[in-house]
C-alpha positions as protocol buffer text, in pm:
chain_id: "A"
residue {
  index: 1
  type: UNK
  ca { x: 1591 y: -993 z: -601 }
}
residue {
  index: 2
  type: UNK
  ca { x: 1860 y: -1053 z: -342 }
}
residue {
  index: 3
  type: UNK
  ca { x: 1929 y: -762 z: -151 }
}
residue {
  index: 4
  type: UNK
  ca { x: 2198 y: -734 z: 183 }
}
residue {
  index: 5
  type: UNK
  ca { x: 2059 y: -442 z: 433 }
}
residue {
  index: 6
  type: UNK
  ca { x: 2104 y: -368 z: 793 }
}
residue {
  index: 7
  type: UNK
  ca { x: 1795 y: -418 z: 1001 }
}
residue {
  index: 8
  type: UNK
  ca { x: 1736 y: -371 z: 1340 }
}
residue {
  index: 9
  type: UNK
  ca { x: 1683 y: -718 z: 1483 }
}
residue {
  index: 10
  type: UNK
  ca { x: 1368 y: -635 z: 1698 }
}
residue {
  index: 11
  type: UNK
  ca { x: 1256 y: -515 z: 1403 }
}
residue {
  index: 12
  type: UNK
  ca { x: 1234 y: -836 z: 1237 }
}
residue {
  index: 13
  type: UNK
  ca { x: 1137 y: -1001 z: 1512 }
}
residue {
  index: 14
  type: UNK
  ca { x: 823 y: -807 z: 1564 }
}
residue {
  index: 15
  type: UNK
  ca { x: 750 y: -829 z: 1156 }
}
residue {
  index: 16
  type: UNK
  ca { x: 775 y: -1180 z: 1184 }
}
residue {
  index: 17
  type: UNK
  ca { x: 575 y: -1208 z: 1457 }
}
residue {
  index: 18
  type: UNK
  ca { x: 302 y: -1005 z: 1290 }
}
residue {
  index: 19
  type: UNK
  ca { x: 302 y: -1139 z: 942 }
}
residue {
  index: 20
  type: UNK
  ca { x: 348 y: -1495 z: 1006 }
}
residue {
  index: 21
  type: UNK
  ca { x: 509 y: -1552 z: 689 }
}
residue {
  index: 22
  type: UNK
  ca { x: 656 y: -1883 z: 587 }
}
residue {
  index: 23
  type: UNK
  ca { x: 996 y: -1711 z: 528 }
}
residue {
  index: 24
  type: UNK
  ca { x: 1199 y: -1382 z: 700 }
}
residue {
  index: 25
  type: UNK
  ca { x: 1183 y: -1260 z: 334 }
}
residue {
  index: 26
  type: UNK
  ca { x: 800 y: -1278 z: 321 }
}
residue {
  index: 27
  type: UNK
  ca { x: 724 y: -1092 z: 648 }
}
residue {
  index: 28
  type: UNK
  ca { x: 957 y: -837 z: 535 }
}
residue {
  index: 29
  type: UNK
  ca { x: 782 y: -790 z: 147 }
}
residue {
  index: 30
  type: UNK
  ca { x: 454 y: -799 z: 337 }
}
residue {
  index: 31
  type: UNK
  ca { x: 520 y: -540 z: 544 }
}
residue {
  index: 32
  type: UNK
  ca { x: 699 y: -303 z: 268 }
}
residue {
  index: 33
  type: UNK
  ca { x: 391 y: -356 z: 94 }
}
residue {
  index: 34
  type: UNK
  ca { x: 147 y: -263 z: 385 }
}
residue {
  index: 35
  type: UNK
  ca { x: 427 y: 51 z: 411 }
}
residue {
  index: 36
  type: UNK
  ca { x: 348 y: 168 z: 44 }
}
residue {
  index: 37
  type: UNK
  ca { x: 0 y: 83 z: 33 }
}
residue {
  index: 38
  type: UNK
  ca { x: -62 y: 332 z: 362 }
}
residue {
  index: 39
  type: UNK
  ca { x: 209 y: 581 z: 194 }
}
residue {
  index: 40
  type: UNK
  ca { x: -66 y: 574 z: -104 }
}
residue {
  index: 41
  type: UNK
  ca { x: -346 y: 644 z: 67 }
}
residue {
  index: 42
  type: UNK
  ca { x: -213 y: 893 z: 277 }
}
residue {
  index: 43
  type: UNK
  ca { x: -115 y: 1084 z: -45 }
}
residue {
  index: 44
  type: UNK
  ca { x: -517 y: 1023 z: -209 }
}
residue {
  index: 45
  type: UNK
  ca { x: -655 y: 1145 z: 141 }
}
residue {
  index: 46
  type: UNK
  ca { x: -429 y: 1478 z: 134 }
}
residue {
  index: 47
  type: UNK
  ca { x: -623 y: 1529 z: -213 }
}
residue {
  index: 48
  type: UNK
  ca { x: -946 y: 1527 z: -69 }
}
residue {
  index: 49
  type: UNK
  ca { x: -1107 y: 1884 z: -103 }
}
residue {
  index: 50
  type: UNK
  ca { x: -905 y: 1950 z: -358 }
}
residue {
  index: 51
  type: UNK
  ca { x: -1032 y: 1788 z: -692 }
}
residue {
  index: 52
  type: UNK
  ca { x: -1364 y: 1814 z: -823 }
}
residue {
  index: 53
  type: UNK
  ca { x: -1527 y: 1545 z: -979 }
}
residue {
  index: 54
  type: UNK
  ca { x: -1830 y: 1590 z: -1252 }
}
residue {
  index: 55
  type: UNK
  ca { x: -2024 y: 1304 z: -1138 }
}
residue {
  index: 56
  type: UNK
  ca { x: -2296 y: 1341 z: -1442 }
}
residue {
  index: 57
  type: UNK
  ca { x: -2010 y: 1311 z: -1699 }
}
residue {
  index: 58
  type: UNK
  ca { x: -1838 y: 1016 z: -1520 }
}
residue {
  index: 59
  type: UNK
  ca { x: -2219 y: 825 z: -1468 }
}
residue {
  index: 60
  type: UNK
  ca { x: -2216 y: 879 z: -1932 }
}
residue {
  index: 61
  type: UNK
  ca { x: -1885 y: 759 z: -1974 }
}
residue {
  index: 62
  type: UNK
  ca { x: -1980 y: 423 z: -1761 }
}
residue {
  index: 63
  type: UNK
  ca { x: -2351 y: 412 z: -1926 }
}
residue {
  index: 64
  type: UNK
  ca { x: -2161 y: 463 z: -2282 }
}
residue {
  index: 65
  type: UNK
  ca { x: -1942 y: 196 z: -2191 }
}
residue {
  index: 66
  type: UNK
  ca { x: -2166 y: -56 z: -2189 }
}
């Protein structure tokens, strides 16, 4: 999709020189993806403590999925 935005152009500098994409657009899709993937685990960590997880029934479900 073809999007116009204002970036900072140190910004895009530095992504390019991390990613090493082939394009401007790559380094910058590679590095909203790294963004959301840390967003996402940031979020699973925060849930740590607070679900339980019945470990017998889960082992049944994969055995009875077999």
């Amino acid at each position: 999709m073809r999007t116009t935005i204002n970036i900072d152009a140190q910004l895009i500098k530095e992504t390019e020189a991390i990613y090493k994409a082939e394009s401007r657009s790559k380094s910058i899709e590679y590095a909203l993806r790294d963004a959301l993937r840390m967003k996402k685990l940031e979020q699973l960590r925060s849930l740590i403590g607070k679900v339980e997880f019945d470990e017998e029934a889960i082992q049944q479900l994969r055995e009875s999925e077999r």
